[in-house]
Every structure is written in C-alpha cells, then in structure tokens.
C-alpha positions in Angstrom: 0.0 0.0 0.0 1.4 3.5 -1.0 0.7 7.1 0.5 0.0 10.8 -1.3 0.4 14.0 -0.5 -2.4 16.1 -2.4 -1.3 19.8 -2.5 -5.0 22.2 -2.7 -5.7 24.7 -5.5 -7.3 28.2 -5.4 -10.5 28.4 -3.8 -8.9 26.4 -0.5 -7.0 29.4 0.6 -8.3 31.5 4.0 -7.0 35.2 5.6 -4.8 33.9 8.3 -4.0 30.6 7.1 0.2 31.0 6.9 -0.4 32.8 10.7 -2.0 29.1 11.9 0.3 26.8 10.2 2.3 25.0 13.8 5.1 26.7 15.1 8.3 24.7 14.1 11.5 25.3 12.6 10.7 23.7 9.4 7.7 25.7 8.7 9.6 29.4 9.7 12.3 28.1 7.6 10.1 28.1 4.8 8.5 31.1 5.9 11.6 33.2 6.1 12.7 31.7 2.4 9.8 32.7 0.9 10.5 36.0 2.4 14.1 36.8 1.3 13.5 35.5 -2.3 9.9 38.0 -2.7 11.9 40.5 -0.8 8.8 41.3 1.6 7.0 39.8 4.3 5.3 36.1 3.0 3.5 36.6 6.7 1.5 39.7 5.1 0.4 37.6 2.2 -2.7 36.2 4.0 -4.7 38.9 5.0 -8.1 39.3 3.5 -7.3 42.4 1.7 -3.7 40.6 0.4 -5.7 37.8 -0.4 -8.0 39.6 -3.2 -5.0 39.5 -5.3 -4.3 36.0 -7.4 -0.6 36.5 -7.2 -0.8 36.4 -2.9 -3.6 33.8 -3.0 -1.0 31.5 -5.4 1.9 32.1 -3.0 0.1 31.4 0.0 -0.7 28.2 -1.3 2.6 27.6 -2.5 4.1 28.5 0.7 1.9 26.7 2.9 1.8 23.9 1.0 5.9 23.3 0.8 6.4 24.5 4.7 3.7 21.5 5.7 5.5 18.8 3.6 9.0 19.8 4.3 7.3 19.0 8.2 5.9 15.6 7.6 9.3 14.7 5.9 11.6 16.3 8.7 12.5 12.6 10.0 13.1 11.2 6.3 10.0 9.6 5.7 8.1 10.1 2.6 4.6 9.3 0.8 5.1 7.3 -2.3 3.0 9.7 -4.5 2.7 13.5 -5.0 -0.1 15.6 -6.6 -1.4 19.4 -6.7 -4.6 20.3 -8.1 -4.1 23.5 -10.0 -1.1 26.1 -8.4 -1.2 23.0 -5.9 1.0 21.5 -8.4 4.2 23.5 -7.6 3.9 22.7 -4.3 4.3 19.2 -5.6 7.0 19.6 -7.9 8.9 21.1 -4.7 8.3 18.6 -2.2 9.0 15.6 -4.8 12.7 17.6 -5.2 12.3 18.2 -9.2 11.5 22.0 -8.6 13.9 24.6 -6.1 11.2 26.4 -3.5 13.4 29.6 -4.5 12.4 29.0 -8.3 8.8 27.7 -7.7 8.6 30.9 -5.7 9.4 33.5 -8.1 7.1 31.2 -10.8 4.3 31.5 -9.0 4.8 35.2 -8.2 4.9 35.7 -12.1 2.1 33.4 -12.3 -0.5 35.1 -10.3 0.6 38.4 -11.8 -0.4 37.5 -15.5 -3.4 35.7 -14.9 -4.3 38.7 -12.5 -3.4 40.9 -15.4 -4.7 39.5 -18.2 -8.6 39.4 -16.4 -8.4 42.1 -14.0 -12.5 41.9 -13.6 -15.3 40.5 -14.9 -14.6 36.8 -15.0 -14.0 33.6 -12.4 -15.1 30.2 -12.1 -18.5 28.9 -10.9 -18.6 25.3 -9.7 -21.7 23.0 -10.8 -23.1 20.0 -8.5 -25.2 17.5 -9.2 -24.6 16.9 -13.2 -22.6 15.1 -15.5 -19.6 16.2 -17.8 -22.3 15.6 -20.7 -24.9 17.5 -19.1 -22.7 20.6 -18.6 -21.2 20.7 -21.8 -24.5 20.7 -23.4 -25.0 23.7 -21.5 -21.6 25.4 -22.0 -22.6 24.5 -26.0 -25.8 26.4 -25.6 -24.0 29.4 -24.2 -20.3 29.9 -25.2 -19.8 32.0 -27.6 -17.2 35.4 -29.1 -18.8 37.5 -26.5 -19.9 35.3 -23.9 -16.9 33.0 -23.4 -16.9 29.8 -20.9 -15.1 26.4 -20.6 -15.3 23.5 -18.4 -12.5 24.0 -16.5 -12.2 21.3 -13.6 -13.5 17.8 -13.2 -13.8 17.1 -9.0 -16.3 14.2 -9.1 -18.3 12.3 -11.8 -21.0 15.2 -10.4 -18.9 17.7 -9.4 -17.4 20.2 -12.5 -16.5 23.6 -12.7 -16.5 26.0 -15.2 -14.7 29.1 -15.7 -15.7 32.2 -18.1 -17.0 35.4 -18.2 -19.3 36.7 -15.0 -22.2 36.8 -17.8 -21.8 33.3 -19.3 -21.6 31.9 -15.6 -24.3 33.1 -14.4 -26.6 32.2 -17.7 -24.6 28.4 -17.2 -25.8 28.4 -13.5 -29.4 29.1 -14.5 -29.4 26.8 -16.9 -28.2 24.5 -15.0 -30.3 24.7 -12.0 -33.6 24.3 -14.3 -31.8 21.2 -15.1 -31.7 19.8 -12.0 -28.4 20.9 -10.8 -28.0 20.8 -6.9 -26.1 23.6 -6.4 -24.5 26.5 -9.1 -21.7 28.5 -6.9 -19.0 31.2 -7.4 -16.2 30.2 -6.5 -13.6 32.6 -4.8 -11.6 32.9 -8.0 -11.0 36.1 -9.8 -9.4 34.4 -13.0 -10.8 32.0 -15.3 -8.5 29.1 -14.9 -8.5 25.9 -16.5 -9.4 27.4 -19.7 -8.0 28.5 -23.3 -8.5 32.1 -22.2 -5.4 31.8 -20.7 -3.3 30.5 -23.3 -1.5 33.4 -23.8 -0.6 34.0 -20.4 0.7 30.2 -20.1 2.9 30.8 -23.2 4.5 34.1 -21.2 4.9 31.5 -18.1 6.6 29.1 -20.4 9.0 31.6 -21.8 10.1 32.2 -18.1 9.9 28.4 -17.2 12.9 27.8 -20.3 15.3 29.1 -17.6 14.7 27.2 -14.6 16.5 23.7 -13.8 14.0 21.0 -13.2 15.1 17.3 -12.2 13.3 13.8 -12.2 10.8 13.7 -9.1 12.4 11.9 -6.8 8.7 10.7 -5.3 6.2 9.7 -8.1 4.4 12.8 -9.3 0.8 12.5 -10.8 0.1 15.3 -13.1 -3.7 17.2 -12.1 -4.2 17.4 -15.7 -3.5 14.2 -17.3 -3.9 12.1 -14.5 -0.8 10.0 -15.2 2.3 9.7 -13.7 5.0 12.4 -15.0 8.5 11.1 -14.6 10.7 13.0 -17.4 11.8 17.1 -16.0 10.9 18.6 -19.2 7.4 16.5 -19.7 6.9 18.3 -15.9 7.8 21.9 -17.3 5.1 21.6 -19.6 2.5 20.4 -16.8 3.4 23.3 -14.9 3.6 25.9 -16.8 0.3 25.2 -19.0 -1.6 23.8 -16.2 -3.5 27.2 -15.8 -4.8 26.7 -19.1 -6.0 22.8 -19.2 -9.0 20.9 -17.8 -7.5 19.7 -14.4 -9.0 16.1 -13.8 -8.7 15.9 -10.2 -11.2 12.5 -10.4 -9.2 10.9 -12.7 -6.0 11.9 -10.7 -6.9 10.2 -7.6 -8.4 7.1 -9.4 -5.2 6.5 -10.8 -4.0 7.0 -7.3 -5.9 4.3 -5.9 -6.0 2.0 -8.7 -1.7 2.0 -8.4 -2.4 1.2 -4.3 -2.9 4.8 -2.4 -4.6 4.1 0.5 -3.3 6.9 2.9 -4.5 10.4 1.3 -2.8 13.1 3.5 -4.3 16.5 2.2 -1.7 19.8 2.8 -2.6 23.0 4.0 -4.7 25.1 3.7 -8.7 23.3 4.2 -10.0 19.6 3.8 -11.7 19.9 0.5 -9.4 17.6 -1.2 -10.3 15.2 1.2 -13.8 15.2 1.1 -13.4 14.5 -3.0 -11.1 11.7 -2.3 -14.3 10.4 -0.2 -15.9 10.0 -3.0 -12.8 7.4 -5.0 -11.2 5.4 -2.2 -13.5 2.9 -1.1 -10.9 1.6 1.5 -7.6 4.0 3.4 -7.1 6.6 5.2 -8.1 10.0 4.7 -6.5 13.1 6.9 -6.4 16.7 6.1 -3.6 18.3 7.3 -5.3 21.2 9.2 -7.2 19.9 11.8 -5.2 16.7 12.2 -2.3 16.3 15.0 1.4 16.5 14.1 1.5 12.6 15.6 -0.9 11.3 14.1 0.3 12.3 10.9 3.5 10.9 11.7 1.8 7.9 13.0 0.0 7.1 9.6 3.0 7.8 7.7 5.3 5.5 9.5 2.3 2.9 9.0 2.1 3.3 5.6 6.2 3.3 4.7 6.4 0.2 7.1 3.8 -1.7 5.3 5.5 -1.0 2.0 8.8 -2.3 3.5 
C-alpha cells in the first residue's frame, strides 16, 4: 500500500492561514525563504485584503503547502505519490525535489501576476453540483460563444465540475443548470478564469520564463492534475506546470489512478479539507487526513504505518 500527499488549489485558501500553520522550525524556515526571495514579508500575504489578489492567494498556497510537507518529511520519511490540483501542483514539484522552492517561488509570483493581469474583472469560475460532464457541456454549447466566453474548466467528481468564463456566461450556465436539475451552481472565490483557453496566452509568457529554470526527475512519483498519469521525465513536468492554468484539471481521474496503483493513505496539505472530502468519494478503502485539523503525531503515525507496510 502506497501514500500521497495532495497539495490544494485556489478556492482552498483563507485570511490567516500562513499565521496558523504550527510553530516549528521547518515551517519558519520556509516562511523566512519565501520571504528573502519575494523580498517582503510572505507573513502579510494572508490577509483578507492581500488575499483579493491571485498572485498572494497562489503564494500562499505555495508556501503553505511546501512548509507542511517539508514538516511531515523532517524525519526522512516520505509518501510514495505527490499531486497538486491546479497552483497546488508547484507545491508538488517542490516537495518531490524536481523543482527549487526559490524557483517555484518566483514562478508563482509571475504566475498570479499574468493571470491577474490578463482578467483584471469580470470573470472567475462557478462550480456546478449535481450533473454530469455531458450535461454541462450541453450547456456550455448552448451558451459559449465570441462575446460570452466559458469552458469546463475542472472535473472534481463524476458530479462535481467547474467552469470558468465570463461573470455573464456563468451566471446564464448556473441558471441553466439549476432548471436542469443541478444541486447547487456557486461562485467560486476565484477572480481568474483558470482551466481554460482564455489563458493560453498568459501560459505561453509563463513558459518563456519556465525555459530558464532547472527541473530534475521527481524523486517521489508525481501525478500530473491534468492528465492524471504519472509524469517522470523534468521537461514532460515543465510543460504540466507551466500550461496547467490553461488545461482541464482532472482531479477525479487523478486520484483514481491514485488508488487503482495502491494509495490508501491520502494526507491532504494545507490550507482546508476539500481535497479530502473528493477523495471520499474514489477510495472505497484507506485513510483519509487533512492536514489542518489533524495532529502532528498522528500524521507521523499514519506515515510510518504506511512506509512500514511497503517495506
């Protein structure tokens, strides 16, 4: 049996939540990283006025994401698996050694800023419960259009998608799709629309800057968000993470493969449980533990478990 870490996207993110992460050296370690390489305090990142802006929310999650890993691993041991839905994905690529925190940092600094940039207002992401992928893209058919853009964007659950778009074309795709019988239609906190071809552009800028950073083979097994498959090769990885804000992330798929290759401890990282609560609805058998919430022995507990069963 095999263990993942599962590194949250945006929408997870809360004022306060670098502030609550546990007071240990491995976490102001990261802390104070983050802060000499931005060149300003990461601690000022999470406040709810920071937090309207993509490029703090991103780094947050970055941050808080590497600083909780780098603390379950402080005694060597290791899940077999990594995997980050959305920016989560950095976070990954850190803690799985084929990306330096410094460069993921300055990445993801850039990152926020052009998708910030290139939709100042006006567009987000809406999630949609309760209907299939055919369902919804019937209704994104009936309403996408040159002046009314909107995408599927992620795939949570069999019935649980999100789309991402213009305010406009959201809001006609959640009336639509609450006539259809769809349980719930919700903005999500969002300000971008991710996950779709509107941001092609800003992925090829990302890309450009990506060409100049050193990646290496993940040392743990890292399973792309996008393709759901297992990514092994550094410059197969550059590509996931730099055009990641402009694919369809299939979470579901992602932790199917998880399970079907022998996950059975899920250990969600900072910040929220969501993760965990769609991992719920795949692993029929395991553990599930969200990092907040959970003790620091416990988690070391269910991690020496699940390395000493592989042994």
């Amino acid at each position: 049996m095999s263990s993942l870490f599962a590194f949250p996207g945006q929408g997870a993110q809360k004022p306060g939540m670098l502030h609550r992460l546990p007071d240990e050296p491995q976490i102001a370690a990261a802390l104070a990283e983050a802060s000499e390489v931005l060149g300003e305090d990461a601690l000022a990142l999470d406040s709810a006025e920071a937090l309207q802006s993509t490029r703090a929310v991103q780094l947050c999650l970055l941050i808080a994401g590497v600083a909780g890993a780098r603390l379950l691993m402080r005694d060597g041991l290791r899940p077999d698996y990594v995997a980050g839905l959305s920016i989560g994905a950095y976070a990954a690529a850190v803690a799985a050694g084929a990306l330096n925190y410094a460069d993921a940092l300055r990445l993801v600094a850039l990152r926020g800023e052009l998708m910030q940039n290139a939709y100042p207002e006006g567009f987000g992401m809406t999630a949609v419960l309760g209907l299939d992928i055919g369902q919804v893209e019937s209704l994104l058919a009936q309403v996408s259009g040159p002046d009314s853009p909107v995408h599927l964007a992620n795939i949570n659950a069999d019935n649980q998608l999100v789309v991402a778009g213009s305010d406009a074309a959201m809001a006609a795709v959640a009336q639509r799709a609450k006539a259809l019988g769809a349980s719930c239609a919700r903005r999500l906190a969002v300000s971008v629309p991710s996950h779709s071809a509107l941001l092609d552009a800003p992925a090829a800028q990302l890309a450009e800057a990506f060409a100049t950073v050193s990646l290496r083979a993940p040392r743990l097994r890292y399973l792309s968000g996008t393709t759901a498959r297992p990514i092994a090769d550094p410059e197969r990885l550059r590509d996931d993470l730099a055009f990641n804000m402009c694919r369809v992330v299939d979470w579901h798929g992602t932790l199917r493969t998880a399970y079907e290759r022998g996950v059975r401890l899920h250990v969600e990282l900072p910040p929220g449980s969501v993760l965990t609560g769609l991992a719920r609805r795949v692993f029929e058998q395991g553990t599930l533990v969200a990092f907040d919430g959970a003790r620091l022995d416990t988690l070391d507990a269910l991690l020496r478990r699940e390395v000493g069963r592989a042994e």
